[in-house]
C-alpha positions in Angstrom: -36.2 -49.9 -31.8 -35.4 -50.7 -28.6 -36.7 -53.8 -26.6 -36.9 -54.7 -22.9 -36.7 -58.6 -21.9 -37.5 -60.1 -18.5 -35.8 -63.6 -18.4 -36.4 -65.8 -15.6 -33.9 -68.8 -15.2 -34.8 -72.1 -12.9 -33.1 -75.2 -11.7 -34.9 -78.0 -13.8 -37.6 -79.9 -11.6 -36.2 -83.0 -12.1 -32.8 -81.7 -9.9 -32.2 -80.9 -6.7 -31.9 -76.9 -5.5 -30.3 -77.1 -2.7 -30.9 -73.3 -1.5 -34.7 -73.5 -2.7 -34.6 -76.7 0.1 -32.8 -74.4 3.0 -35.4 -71.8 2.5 -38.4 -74.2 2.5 -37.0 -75.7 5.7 -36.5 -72.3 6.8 -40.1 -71.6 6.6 -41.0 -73.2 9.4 -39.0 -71.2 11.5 -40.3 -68.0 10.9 -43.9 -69.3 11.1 -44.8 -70.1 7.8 -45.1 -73.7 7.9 -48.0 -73.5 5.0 -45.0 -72.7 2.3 -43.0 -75.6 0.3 -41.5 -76.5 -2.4 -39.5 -73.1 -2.6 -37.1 -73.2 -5.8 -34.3 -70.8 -6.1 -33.6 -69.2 -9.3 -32.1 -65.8 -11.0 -34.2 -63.3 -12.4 -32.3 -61.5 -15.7 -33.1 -57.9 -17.7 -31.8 -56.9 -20.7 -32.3 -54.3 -23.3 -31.9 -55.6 -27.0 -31.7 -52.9 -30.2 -33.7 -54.7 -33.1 -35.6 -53.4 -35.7 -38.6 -55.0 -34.9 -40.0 -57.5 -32.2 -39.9 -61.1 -33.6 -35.7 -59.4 -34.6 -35.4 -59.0 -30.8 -37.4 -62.4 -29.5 -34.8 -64.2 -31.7 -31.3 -62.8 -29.8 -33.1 -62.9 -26.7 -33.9 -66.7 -27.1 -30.3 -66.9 -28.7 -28.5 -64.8 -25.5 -30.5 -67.5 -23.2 -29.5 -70.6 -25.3 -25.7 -69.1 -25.1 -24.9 -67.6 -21.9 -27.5 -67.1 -19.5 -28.5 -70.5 -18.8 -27.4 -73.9 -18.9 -29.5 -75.9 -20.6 -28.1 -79.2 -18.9 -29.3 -77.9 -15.6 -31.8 -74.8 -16.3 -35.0 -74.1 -17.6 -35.8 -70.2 -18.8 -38.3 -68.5 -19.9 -38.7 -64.5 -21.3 -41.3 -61.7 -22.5 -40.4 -59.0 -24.3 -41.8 -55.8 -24.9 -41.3 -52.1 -26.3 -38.6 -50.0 -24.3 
């Protein structure tokens, strides 16, 4: 079967994102002093072959753990679903 993940990575809270800061900074500028607290991350989709969904869960958590985060520095989270 073939499975589609949505994987969204994020600076941790606890650090600094410097381009989430430019941005919020930013806002103010273009007349949208009302938003704050903008955070800058990378949005991340993949297709996984598994035979079944809790098969496809697994290397997707095991892909973010490995390669598309840094878990020093990053936060993710997924959902996957039927392709």
């Amino acid at each position: 079967m073939k499975f589609k993940a949505e994987i969204d990575v994020m600076p941790l809270e606890a650090l600094l994102d410097p381009q989430g800061k430019a941005v919020s900074n930013s806002m103010k500028n273009v007349g949208l002093p009302e938003i704050d607290g903008v955070r800058i991350g990378r949005h991340v989709r993949l297709f996984v072959e598994a035979p079944d969904m809790a098969t496809a869960e697994q290397k997707v958590e095991e892909a973010c753990k490995k390669i598309l985060s840094n878990q020093i520095m990053e936060s993710f989270s997924y959902s996957v679903s039927e392709a």
